[in-house]
Each structure stands twice: as structure tokens, then as C-alpha cells.
C-alpha positions in Angstrom: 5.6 21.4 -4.6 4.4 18.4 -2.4 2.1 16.8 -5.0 5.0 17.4 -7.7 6.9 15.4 -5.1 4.9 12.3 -4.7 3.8 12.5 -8.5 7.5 11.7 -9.4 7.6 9.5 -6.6 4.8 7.5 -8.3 6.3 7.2 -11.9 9.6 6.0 -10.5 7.7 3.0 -8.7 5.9 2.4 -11.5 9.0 2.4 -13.7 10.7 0.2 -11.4 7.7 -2.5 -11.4 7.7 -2.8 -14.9 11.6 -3.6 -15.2 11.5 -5.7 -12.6 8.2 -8.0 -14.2 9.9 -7.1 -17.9 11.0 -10.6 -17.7 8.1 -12.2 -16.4 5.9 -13.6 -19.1 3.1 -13.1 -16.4 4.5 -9.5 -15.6 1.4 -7.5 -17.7 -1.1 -9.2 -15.4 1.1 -9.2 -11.9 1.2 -5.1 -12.8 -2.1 -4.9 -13.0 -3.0 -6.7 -9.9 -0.1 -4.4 -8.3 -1.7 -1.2 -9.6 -5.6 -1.6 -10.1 -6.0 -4.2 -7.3 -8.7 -7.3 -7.1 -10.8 -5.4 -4.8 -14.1 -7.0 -6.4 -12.5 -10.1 -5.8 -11.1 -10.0 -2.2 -12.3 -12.8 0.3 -13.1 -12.6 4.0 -10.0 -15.0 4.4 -7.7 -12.1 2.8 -10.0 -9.6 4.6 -9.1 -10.9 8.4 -5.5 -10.3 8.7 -6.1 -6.7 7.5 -8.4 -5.7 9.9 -7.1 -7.3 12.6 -3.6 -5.3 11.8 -5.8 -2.1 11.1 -7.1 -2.8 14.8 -4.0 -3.2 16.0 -2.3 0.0 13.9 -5.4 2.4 15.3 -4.9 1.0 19.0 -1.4 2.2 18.8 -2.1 5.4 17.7 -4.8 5.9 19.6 -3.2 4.7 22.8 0.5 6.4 22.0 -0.3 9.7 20.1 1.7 11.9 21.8 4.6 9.5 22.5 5.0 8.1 18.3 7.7 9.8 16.8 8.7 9.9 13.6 10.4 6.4 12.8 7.4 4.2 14.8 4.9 6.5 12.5 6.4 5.6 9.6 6.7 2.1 9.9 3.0 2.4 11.0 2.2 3.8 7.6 4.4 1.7 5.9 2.2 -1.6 7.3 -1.1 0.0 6.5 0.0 1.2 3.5 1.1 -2.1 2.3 -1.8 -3.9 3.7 -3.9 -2.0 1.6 -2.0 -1.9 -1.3 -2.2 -5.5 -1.2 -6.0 -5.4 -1.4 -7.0 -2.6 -3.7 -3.8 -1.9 -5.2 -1.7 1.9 -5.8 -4.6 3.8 -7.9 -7.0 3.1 -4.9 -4.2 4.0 -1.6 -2.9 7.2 -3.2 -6.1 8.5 -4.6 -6.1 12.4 -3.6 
């Protein structure tokens, strides 16, 4: 039931991207970049500022296990899931 979850989850995101960059005449290319990522492509100056948030995002957790609840671990996720996103785009973050 969980996977039939996030699978819906998933297609409504990707519905909403593609009405939002219907009007774009860029918006085939900015979708792709969205959903397959530039991984190949990512420099060490786009690199930095993720691992220096990852650091930060595992020092947290590390540090304040038993004391995150549920709103300071979802914004958590929500930065290291966008960070990545960002990077190596949806296909690569929500691979199970």
C-alpha cells in the first residue's frame, strides 16, 4: 500500500512539472534536467555546498537522534532531498 502511495505521489509531481513548463519553450529540456539530472556533468563548485549541508544534516542527526521529532526530521529530509534532487535529479533520489 506504501509504494502504491508514493507511486501516485510521483505521477502527480510529474504532472504538475509538465503544466507548469507547458509554457516554457525551454520546458522539454528544464524536465529533463528535473527528472534525469546532470550528474555526469556536476562540478566540484556545485558539489561543495552539498556536502557541506550533508555534513551538517548527518551532525544533526547524529548529535540529536533521540531528541528530532517529527517536524525537524522532515525538514531534514526535505533539505537533503532537495539537495540531491538538484544534482542527480527524481529517477536517481527515489530509486527503490
Amino acid at each position: 500500500m506504501k509504494k502504491d502511495g508514493e507511486r501516485i505521489t510521483f505521477v502527480l509531481a510529474a504532472t504538475a512539472s509538465i503544466l507548469m513548463l507547458a509554457g516554457n519553450p525551454h520546458g522539454g529540456e528544464h524536465l529533463k534536467d528535473l527528472l534525469v539530472g546532470q550528474i555526469l556533468w556536476v562540478t566540484w563548485e556545485q558539489l561543495i555546498p552539498v556536502f557541506l549541508l550533508s555534513v551538517v544534516i548527518i551532525a544533526i542527526w547524529l548529535s540529536f537522534k533521540k531528541h528530532i521529532g517529527g517536524q525537524i526530521f522532515y525538514i531534514i529530509f526535505a533539505l537533503a532531498i532537495t539537495a540531491s534532487v538538484q544534482l542527480v535529479g527524481v529517477y536517481l533520489v527515489f530509486q527503490a
